[in-house]
C-alpha positions in Angstrom: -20.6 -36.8 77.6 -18.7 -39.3 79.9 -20.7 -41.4 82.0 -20.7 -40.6 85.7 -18.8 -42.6 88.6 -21.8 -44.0 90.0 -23.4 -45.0 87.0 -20.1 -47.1 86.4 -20.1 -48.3 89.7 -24.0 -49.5 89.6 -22.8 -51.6 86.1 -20.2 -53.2 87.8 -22.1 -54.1 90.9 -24.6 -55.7 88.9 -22.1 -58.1 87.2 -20.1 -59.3 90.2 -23.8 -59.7 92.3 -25.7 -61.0 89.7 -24.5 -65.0 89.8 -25.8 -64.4 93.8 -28.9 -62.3 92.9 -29.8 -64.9 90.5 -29.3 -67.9 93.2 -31.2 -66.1 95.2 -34.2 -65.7 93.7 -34.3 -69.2 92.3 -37.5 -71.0 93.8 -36.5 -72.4 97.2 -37.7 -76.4 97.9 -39.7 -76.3 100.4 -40.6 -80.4 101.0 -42.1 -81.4 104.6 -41.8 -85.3 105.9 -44.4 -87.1 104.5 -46.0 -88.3 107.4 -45.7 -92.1 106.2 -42.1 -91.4 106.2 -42.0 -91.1 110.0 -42.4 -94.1 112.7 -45.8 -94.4 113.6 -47.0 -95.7 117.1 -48.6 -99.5 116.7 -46.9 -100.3 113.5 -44.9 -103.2 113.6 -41.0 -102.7 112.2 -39.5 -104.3 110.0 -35.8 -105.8 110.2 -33.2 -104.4 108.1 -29.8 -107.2 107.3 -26.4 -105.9 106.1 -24.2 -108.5 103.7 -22.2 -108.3 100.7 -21.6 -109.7 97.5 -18.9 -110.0 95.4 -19.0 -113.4 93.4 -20.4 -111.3 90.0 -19.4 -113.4 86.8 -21.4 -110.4 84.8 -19.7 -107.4 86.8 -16.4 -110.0 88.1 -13.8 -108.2 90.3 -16.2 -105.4 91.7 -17.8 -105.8 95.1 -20.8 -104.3 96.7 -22.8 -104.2 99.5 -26.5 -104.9 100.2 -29.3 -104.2 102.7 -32.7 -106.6 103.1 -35.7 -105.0 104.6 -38.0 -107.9 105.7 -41.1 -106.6 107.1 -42.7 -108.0 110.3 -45.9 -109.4 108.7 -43.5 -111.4 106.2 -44.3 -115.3 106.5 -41.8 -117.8 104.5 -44.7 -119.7 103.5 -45.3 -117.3 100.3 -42.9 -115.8 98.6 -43.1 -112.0 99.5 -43.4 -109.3 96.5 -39.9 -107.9 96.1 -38.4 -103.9 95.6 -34.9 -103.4 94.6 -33.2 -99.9 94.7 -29.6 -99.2 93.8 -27.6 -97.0 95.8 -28.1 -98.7 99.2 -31.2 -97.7 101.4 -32.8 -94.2 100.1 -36.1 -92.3 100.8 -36.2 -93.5 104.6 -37.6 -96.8 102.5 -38.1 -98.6 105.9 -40.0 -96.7 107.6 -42.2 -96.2 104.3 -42.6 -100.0 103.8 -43.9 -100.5 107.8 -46.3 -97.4 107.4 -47.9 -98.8 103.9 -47.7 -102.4 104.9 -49.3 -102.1 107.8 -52.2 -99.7 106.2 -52.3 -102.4 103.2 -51.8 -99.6 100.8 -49.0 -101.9 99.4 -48.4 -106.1 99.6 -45.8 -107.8 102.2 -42.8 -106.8 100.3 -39.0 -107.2 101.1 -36.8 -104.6 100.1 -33.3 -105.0 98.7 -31.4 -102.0 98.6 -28.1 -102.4 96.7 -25.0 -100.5 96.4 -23.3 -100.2 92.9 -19.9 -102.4 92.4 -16.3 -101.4 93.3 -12.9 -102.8 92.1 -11.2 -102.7 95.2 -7.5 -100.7 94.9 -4.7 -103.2 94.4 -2.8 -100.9 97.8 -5.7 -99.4 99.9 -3.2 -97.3 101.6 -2.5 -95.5 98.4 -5.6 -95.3 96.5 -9.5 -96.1 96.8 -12.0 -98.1 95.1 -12.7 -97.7 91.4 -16.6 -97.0 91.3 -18.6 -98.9 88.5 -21.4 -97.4 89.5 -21.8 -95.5 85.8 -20.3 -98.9 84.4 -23.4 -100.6 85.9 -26.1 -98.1 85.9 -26.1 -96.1 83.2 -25.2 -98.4 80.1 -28.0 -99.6 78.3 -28.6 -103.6 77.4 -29.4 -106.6 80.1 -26.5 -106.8 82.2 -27.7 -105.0 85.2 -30.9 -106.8 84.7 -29.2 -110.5 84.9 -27.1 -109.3 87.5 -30.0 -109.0 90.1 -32.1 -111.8 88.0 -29.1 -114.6 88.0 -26.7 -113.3 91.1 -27.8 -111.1 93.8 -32.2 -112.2 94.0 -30.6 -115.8 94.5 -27.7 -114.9 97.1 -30.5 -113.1 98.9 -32.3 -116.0 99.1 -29.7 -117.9 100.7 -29.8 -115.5 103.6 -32.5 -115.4 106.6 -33.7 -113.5 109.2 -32.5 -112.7 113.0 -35.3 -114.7 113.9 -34.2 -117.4 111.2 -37.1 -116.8 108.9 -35.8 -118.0 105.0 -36.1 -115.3 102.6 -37.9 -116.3 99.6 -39.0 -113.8 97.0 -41.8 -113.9 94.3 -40.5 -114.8 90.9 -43.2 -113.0 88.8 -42.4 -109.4 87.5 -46.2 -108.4 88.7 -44.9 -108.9 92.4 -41.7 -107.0 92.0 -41.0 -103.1 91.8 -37.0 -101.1 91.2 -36.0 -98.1 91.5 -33.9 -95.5 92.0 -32.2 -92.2 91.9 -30.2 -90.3 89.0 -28.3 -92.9 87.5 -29.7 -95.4 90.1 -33.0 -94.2 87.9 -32.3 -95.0 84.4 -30.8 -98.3 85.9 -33.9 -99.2 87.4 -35.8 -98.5 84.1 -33.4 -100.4 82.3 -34.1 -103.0 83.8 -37.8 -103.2 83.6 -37.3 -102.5 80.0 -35.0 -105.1 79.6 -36.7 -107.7 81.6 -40.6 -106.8 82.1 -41.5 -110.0 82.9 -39.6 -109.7 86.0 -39.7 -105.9 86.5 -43.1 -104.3 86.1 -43.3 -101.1 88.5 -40.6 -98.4 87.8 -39.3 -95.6 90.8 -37.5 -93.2 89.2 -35.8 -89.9 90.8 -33.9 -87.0 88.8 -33.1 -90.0 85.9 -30.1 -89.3 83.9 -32.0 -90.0 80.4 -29.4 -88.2 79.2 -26.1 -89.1 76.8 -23.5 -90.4 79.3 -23.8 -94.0 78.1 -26.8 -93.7 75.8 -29.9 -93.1 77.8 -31.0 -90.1 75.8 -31.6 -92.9 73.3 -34.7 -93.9 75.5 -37.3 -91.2 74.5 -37.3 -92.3 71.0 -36.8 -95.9 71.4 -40.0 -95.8 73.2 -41.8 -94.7 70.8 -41.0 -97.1 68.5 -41.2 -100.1 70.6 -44.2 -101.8 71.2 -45.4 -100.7 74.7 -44.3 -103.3 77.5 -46.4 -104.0 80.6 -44.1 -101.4 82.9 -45.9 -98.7 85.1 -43.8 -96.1 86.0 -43.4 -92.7 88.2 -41.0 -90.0 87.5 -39.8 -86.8 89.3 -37.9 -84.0 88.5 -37.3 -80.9 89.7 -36.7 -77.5 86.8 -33.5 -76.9 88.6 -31.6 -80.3 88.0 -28.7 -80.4 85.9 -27.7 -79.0 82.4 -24.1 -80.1 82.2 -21.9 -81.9 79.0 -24.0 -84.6 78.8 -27.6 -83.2 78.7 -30.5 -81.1 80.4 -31.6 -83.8 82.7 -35.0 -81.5 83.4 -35.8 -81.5 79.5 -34.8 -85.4 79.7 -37.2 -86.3 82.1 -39.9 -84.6 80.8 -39.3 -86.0 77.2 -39.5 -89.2 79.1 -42.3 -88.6 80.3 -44.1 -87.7 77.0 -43.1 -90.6 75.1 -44.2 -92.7 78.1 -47.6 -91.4 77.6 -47.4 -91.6 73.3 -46.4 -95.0 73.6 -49.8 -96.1 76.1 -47.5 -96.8 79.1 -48.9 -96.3 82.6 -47.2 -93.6 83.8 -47.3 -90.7 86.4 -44.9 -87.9 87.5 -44.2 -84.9 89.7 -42.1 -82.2 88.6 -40.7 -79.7 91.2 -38.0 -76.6 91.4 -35.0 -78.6 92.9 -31.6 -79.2 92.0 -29.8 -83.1 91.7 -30.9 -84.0 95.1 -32.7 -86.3 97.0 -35.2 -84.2 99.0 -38.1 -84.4 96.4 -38.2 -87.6 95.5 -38.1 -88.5 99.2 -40.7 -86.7 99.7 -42.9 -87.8 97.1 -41.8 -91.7 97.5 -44.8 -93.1 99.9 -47.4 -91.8 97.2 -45.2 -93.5 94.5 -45.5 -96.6 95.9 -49.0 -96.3 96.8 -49.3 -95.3 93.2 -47.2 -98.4 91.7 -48.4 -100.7 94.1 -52.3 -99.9 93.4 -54.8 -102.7 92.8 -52.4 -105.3 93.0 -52.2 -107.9 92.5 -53.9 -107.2 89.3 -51.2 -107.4 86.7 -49.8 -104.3 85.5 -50.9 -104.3 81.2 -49.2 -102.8 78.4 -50.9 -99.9 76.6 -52.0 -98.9 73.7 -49.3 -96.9 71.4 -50.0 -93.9 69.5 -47.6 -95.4 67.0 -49.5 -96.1 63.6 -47.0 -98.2 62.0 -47.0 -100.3 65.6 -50.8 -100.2 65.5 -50.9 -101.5 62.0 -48.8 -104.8 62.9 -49.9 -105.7 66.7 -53.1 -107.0 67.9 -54.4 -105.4 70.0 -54.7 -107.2 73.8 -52.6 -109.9 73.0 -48.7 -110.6 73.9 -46.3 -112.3 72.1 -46.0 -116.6 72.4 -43.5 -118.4 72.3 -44.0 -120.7 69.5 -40.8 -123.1 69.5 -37.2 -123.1 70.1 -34.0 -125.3 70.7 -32.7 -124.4 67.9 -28.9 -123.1 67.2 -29.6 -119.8 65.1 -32.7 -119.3 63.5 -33.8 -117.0 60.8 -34.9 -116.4 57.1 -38.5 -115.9 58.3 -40.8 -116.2 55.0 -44.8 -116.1 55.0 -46.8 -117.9 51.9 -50.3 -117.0 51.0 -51.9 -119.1 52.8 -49.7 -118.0 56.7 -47.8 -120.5 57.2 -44.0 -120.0 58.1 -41.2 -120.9 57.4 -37.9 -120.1 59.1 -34.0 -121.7 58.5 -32.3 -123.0 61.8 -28.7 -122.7 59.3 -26.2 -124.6 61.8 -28.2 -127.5 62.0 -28.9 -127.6 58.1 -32.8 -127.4 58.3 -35.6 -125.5 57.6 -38.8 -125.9 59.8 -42.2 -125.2 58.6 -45.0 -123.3 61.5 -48.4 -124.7 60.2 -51.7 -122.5 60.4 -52.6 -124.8 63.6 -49.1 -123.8 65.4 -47.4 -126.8 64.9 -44.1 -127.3 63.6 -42.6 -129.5 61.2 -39.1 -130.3 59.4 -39.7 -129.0 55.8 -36.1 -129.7 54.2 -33.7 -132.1 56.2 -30.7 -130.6 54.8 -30.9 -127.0 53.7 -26.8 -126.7 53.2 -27.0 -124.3 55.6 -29.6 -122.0 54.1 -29.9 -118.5 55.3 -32.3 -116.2 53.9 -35.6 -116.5 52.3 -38.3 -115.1 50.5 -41.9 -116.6 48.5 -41.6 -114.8 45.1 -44.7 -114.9 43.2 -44.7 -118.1 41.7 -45.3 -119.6 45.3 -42.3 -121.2 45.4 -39.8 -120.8 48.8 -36.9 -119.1 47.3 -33.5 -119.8 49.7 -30.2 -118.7 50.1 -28.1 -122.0 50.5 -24.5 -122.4 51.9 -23.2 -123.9 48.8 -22.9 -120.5 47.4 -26.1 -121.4 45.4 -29.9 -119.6 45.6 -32.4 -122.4 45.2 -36.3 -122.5 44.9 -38.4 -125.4 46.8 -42.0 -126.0 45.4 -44.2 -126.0 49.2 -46.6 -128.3 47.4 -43.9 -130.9 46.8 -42.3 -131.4 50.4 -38.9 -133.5 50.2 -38.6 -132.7 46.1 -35.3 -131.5 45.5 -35.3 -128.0 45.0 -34.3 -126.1 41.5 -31.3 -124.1 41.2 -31.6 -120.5 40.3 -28.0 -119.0 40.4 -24.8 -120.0 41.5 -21.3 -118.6 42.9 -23.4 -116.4 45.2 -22.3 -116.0 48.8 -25.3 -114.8 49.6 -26.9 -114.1 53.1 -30.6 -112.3 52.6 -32.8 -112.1 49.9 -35.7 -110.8 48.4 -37.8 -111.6 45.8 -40.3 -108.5 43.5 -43.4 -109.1 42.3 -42.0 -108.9 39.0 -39.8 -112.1 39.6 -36.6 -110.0 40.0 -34.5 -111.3 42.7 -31.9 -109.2 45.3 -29.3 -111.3 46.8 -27.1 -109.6 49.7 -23.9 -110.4 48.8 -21.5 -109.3 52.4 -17.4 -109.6 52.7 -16.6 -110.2 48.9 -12.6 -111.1 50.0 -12.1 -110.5 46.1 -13.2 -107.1 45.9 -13.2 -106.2 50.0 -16.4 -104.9 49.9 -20.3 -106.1 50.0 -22.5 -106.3 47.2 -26.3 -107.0 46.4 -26.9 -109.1 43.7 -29.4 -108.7 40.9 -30.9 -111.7 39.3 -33.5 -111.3 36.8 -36.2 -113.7 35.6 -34.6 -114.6 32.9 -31.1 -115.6 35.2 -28.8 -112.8 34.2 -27.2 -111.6 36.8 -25.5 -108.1 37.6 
């Protein structure tokens, strides 16, 4: 039996209009002004300046430009609380900042909205600009964070007003919010992740937590971090891109998840659009109502659902700084009783952190000792530049310390309960490889 004309004809038609009929029936955004993104009448507005920058020793040979919103209430007498979003001025910002400002819903805060670097083209009658912007914004590590931190937060400061008001802007990560969109996102998080003591309240729009430059790393890095005093928002829409580098939807919303295993303040709305703007602009006054909310109470890390985390950490309490100008610490080793001791190998010592906090010189020339363990005789045991593992008796400060192996270039070690000692043995030049090195109670070695 051959199949009619028309039955082949329906087929076809629902191949070629399928692609159409599918777009069509997608869930169309529907996202009205928020009315706090609109002037309102009596509300003072704020001043928006134009400069650029392009002086970067940490991004050197890009330029950019940047916008300061300074809002009318802003006094130079305090330092005002500070939001930084890449990509230039987004989300009618503004207009949002005079609405909230003026309703106290968030504090006297100046706005720098900056654009990502460009390398300008060596003829610009030939060629454009090479963007950075993925350069800057999407790679993981610190350097966008000293960027703002050590170059762009200080030229602002140099800069003032129309009216020559100074602008000066708070210092403390409490007082100071970033965000952005898409890449502009994960940059912004970045940061604060980077740096929370000088980023604490996270904007993020259609982030690309996904593996362009290693953001898809995030959603499992925090869960295995200890949670960091960071509040953040997140939106999304189902709609957003599902390209080569990952489904930013699924992205966001394992973002989101680990956010909330790890104890971090966070919120979100998820919607039905595309990579665009349109939600997050509409959603942004409520954001920073949201991230801006009983300030200037400190934002707090949380608790994480971690166990391994919640075995180690105390709960409540941060870490302190407990000394430092030293070269290149390490070889940290705990005795019985909590008191540590740690190697500081280019200056040839080892330093000794007492159970009151206080610390001391233990050995004034360690021959550059690196690693160390207590093994469970009590004694310190140490990895010494001479090629040599030696063993210091705690009780005996200044005694020389006994020799338990030589012609070892060793670099960690680790000492069983059983007496056994493992030597880390790395870049043999004899045999072009690394080795760990068993030496056993009785001081053979294999």
């Amino acid at each position: 039996m051959k199949p009619s004309l028309t039955l082949l004809a329906l087929v076809l038609a629902l191949f070629i209009v399928s692609p159409a009929f599918a777009q069509a029936n997608q869930p169309q955004e529907s996202y009205p002004p928020h009315p706090d993104s609109q002037e309102q009448p009596g509300v003072p507005k704020g001043e928006v300046l134009k400069f650029s920058f392009e002086n970067s020793k940490i991004f050197p040979g890009a330029w950019r430009e940047y916008w300061v919103y300074v809002p009318a209430q802003y006094t130079p007498d305090k330092p005002a609380c500070v939001y930084v979003n890449q990509d230039g001025v987004q989300w009618n910002a503004p207009v949002v900042f005079d609405n909230l400002i003026h309703k106290k819903e968030m504090p006297v805060t100046i706005g720098v909205f900056v654009m990502h670097g460009r390398v300008r083209a060596t003829n610009a009658e030939s060629a454009l600009d090479r963007f950075n912007r993925s350069f800057e914004y999407d790679g993981l590590g610190d350097n966008y964070a000293r960027f703002l931190l050590d170059e762009l937060l200080p030229d602002v400061e140099t800069k003032k007003t129309s009216d020559g008001r100074p602008i000066r802007l708070s210092k403390s990560g409490n007082d100071r919010a970033i965000g952005g969109s898409s890449s502009g996102a994960i940059c912004a998080f970045t940061a604060a992740w980077e740096r929370p003591d000088a980023f604490s309240r996270v904007f993020s729009a259609i982030g690309t937590y996904v593996g362009l430059r290693g953001g898809h790393n995030y959603s499992t890095l925090i869960r295995k971090y200890e949670p960091k005093p960071i509040r953040v928002f997140l939106q999304d829409g189902a709609n957003d891109n599902n390209i080569y580098g990952g489904d930013w939807w699924m992205a966001n919303q394992a973002m989101e998840r680990s956010l909330v295993f790890a104890g971090y303040e966070v919120n979100h709305v998820w919607g039905e659009g595309p990579h665009n703007g349109k939600h997050g602009t509409a959603i942004f006054p409520d954001a920073m109502r949201w991230l801006w909310k009983g300030w200037p109470e400190p934002v707090k890390a949380g608790a994480s659902k971690n166990a391994t985390l919640d075995a180690l950490l105390i709960p409540g309490e941060g870490w302190q700084l407990v000394s430092e100008g030293y070269r290149f610490t390490e070889g940290p080793a705990v005795n019985a009783k909590g008191e540590v001791f740690f190697t500081d190998g280019p200056n040839n010592k080892i330093h000794k952190i007492g159970l009151d906090g206080k610390v001391t010189e233990f050995v004034a020339d360690s021959k550059r000792a690196s690693g160390q363990a207590f093994g469970p005789d009590g004694r310190l045991y140490s990895v010494a530049g001479e090629k040599k593992i030696v063993a210091y008796d705690i009780e005996k400060p200044g005694s020389p310390p006994a020799v338990i192996a030589e012609d070892i270039g060793g670099n960690d070690i680790v000492v069983a309960h059983n007496g056994n000692i493992y030597v880390t043995e790395p870049n043999v030049p004899a045999v072009d490889q690394s080795n760990v090195v068993l030496i056993k109670s009785n001081g053979e070695k294999k």
